[in-house]
N, C-alpha and C positions, 0 to 999 in steps of 0.2 A: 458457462457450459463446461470448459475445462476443470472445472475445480468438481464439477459432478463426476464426470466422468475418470477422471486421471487420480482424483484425492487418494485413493486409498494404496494405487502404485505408487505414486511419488511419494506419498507418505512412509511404503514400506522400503522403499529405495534411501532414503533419506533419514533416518530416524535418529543414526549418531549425532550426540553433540559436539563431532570433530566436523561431519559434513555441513551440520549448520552453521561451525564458524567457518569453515571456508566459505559460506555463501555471502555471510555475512561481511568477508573480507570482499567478495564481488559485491557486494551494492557500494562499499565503499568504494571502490574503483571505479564503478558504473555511476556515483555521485561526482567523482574529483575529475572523471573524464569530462563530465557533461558541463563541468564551470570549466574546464581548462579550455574548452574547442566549439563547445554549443556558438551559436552565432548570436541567441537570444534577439531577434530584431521585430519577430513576428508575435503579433497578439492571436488572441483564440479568436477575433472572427475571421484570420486568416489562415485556419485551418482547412486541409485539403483532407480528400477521402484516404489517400497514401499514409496521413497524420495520422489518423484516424484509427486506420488497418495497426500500424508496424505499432503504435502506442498498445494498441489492443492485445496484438501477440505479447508483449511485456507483462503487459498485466497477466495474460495465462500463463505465463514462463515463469512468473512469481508464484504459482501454486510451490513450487520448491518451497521447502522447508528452509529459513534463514535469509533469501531474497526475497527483501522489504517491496512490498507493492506498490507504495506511493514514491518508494524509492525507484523503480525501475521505469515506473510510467513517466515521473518526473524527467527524467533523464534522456529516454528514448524521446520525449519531447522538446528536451533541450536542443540534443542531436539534430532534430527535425529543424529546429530554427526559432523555436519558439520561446518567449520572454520567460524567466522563471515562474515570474506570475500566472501567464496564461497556461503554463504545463502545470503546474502544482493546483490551477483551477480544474484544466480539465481535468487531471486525475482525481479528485473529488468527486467530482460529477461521474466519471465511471464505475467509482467506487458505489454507489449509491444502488445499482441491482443487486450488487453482489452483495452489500451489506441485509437490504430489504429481505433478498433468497437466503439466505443465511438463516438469518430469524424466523423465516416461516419455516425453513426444513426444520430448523431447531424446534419449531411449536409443534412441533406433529412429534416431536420422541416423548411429551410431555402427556401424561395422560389425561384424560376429557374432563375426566375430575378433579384433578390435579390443577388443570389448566384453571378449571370455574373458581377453584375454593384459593387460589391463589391471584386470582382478576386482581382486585389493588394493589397487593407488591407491586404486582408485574407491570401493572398500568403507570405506578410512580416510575420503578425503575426506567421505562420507555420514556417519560417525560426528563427525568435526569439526564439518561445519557444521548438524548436530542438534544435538551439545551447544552451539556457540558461540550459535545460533540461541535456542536453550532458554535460556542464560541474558543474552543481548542481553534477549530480553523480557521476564522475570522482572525487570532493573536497568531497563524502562521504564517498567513497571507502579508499578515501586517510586515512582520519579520522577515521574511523572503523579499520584502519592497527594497530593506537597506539591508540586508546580509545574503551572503552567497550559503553553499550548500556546505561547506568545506564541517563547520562543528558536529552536521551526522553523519559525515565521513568517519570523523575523528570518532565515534561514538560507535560505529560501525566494524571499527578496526580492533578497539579496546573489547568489545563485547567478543567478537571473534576469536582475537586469540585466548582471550582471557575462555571462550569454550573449547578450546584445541589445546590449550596447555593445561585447565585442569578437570574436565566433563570427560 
């Protein structure tokens, strides 16, 4: 709902590539906080409606241009108490309307004809990037089992300033 409604403000608020690396340098801080202090003890069936809510507001705080979504949800879940795994699951799982909403608003800018004389690309493409999708986060989950968050920190920092020192 925020991203319908907010996109085109925060978009127009946001658009330099000096305010995207500064965002970018927040998710990495919002990454290195949430391994330095999260308590990680709780799995996702002990999620409460409070998890729930404050992960939520993250995720619409991420319509910003440059703070990462899985990055923000991750973390305010870490915050929350929750195991790396079970935050980086649920943020998956949230993600999942807003990818679904995405793709329909995107199919209606496509014209009617456009859409019919194009069915099989479009139908391959949807089969690729489910499976590639599907198993991107199956090999993250894996990762996230034995490594901490610290490498998209690092990843988060270099991209930022490398857009504030030359974008």
């Amino acid at each position: 709902m925020a991203g319908l409604l907010l996109k085109d403000i925060f978009e127009s608020f946001f658009t330099s590539p000096r305010e995207v690396g500064g965002f970018l340098l927040l998710t990495a801080l919002l990454l290195v906080l949430a391994e330095a202090f999260g308590q990680r003890r709780r799995e996702l069936g002990a999620m409460n409606w409070l998890d729930a809510l404050l992960i939520g507001i993250g995720q619409a705080a991420s319509i910003t241009p440059g703070l990462s979504r899985s990055g923000t949800t991750m973390s305010v879940g870490m915050y929350r108490g929750m195991t790396r795994d079970a935050a980086a699951r649920f943020s998956f799982i949230l993600s999942i309307p807003i990818i679904l909403g995405a793709g329909i608003i995107q199919s209606f800018s496509l014209g009617e004809g456009e859409m019919s004389a194009q069915a099989p690309e479009l139908l391959v493409g949807f089969v690729a990037a489910g499976v590639s999708g599907y198993l991107a986060i199956r090999l993250f989950l894996a990762f996230l089992r034995r490594q901490k968050l610290y490498p998209f920190a690092v990843y988060c920092v270099v991209a930022g300033v490398l857009a504030i020192i030359f974008l």
